[in-house]
VOPAGU-2260 file (C-alpha; in pm, 1 decimal, decimal comma):
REM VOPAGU-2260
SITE   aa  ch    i         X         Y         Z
SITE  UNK   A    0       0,0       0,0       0,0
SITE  UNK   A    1     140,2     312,1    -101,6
SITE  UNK   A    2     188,9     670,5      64,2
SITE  UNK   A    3     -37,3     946,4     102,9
SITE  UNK   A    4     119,5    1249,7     -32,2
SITE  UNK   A    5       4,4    1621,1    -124,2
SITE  UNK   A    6      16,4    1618,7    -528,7
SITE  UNK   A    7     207,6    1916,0    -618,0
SITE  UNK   A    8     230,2    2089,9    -921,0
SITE  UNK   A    9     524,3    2295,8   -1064,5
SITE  UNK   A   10     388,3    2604,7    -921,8
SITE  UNK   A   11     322,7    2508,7    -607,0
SITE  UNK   A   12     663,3    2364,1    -578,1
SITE  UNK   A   13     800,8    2670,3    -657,8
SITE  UNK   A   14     606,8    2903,2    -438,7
SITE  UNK   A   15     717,4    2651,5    -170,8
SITE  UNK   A   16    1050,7    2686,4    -228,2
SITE  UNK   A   17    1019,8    3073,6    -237,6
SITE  UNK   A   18     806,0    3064,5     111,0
SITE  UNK   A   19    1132,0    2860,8     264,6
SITE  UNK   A   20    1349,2    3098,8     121,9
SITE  UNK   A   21    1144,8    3413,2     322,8
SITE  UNK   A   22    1162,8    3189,1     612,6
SITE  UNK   A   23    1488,5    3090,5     640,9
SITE  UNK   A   24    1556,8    3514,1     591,1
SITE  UNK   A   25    1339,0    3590,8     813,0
SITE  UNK   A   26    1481,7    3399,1    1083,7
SITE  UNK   A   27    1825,5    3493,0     984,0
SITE  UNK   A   28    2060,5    3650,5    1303,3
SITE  UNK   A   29    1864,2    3440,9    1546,0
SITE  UNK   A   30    1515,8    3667,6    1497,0
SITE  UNK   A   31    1304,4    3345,0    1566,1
SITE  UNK   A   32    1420,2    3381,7    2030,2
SITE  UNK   A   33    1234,9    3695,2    1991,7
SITE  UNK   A   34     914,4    3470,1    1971,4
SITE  UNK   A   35     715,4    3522,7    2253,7
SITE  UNK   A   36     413,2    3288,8    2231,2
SITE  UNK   A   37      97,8    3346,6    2539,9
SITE  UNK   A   38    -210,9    3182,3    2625,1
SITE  UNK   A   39    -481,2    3229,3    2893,4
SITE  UNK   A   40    -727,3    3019,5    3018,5
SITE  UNK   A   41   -1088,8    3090,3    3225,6
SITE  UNK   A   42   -1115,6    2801,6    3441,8
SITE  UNK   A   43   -1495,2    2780,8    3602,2
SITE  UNK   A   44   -1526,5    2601,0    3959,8
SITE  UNK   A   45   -1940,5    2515,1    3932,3
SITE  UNK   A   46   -1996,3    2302,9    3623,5
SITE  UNK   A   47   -2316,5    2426,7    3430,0
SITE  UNK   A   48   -2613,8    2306,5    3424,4
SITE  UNK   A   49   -2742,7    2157,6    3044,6
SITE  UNK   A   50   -3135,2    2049,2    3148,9
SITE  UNK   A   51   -3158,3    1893,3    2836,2
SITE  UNK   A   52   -2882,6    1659,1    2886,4
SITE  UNK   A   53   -2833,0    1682,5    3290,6
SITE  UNK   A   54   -3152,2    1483,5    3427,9
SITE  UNK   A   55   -3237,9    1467,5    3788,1
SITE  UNK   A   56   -3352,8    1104,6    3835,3
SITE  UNK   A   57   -3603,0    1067,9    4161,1
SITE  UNK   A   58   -4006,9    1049,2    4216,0
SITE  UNK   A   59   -4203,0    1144,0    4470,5
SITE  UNK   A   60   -4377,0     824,6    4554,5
SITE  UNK   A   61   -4010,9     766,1    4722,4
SITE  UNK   A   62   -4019,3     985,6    4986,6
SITE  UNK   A   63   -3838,3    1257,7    4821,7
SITE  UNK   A   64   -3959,7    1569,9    4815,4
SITE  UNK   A   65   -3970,4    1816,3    4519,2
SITE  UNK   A   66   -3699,7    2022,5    4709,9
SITE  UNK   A   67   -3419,5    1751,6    4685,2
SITE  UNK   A   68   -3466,8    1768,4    4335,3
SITE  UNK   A   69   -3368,5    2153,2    4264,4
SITE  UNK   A   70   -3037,4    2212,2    4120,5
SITE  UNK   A   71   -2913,2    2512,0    4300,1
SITE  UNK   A   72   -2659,8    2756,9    4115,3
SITE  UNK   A   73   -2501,9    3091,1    4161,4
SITE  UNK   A   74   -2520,9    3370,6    3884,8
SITE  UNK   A   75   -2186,0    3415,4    3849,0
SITE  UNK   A   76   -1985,4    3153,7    3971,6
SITE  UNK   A   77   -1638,7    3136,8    4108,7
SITE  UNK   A   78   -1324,8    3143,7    3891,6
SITE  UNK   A   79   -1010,2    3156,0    3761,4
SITE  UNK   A   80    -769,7    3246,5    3515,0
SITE  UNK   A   81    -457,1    3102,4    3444,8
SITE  UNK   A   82    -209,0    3310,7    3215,8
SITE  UNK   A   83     136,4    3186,5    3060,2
SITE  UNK   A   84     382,8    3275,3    2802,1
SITE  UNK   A   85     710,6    3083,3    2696,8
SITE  UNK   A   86     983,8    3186,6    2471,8
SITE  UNK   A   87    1287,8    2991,1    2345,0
SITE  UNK   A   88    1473,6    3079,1    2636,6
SITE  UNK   A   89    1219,9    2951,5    2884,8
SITE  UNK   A   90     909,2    3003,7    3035,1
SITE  UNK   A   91     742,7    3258,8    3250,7
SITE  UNK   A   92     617,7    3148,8    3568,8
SITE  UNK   A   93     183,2    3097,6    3580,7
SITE  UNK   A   94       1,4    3360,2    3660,9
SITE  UNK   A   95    -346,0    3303,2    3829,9
């Protein structure tokens, strides 16, 4: 069984050639440890509530009253963020 490969044509292996060319330029002198790459994330402590897929199982003829079965929830719930960066030369420490 053969390879899967990207059929390329003439032009697009030239244009590739010339993209690797402004590339390798670009990143001429050591430019590319100037990269400083971040992310953040929003981390929620109460799960939400889906009521179309979240089902609260339990009948009354148990013994269980209709009070048990309320899902109780705050309008804004707690959270938090977590921020980091790294660079070729390392990494900053979280932030939260």
């Amino acid at each position: 069984m053969g390879r899967k490969a990207q059929l390329l044509s003439d032009v697009n292996k030239k244009r590739r050639v010339e993209k690797g060319k402004k590339i390798r330029e670009r990143f001429r002198d050591s430019r590319h440890l100037d990269i400083f790459l971040t992310d953040e994330k929003l981390f929620s402590v109460e799960c939400s509530l889906n009521r179309q897929n979240d089902r609260v199982l339990c009948s009354t003829s148990k013994g269980i009253s209709p009070v048990a079965r309320i899902v109780k929830r705050t309008q804004k719930p707690a959270s938090a963020m977590v921020w980091g960066g790294i660079k070729a030369t390392g990494r900053t420490p979280r932030v939260h």
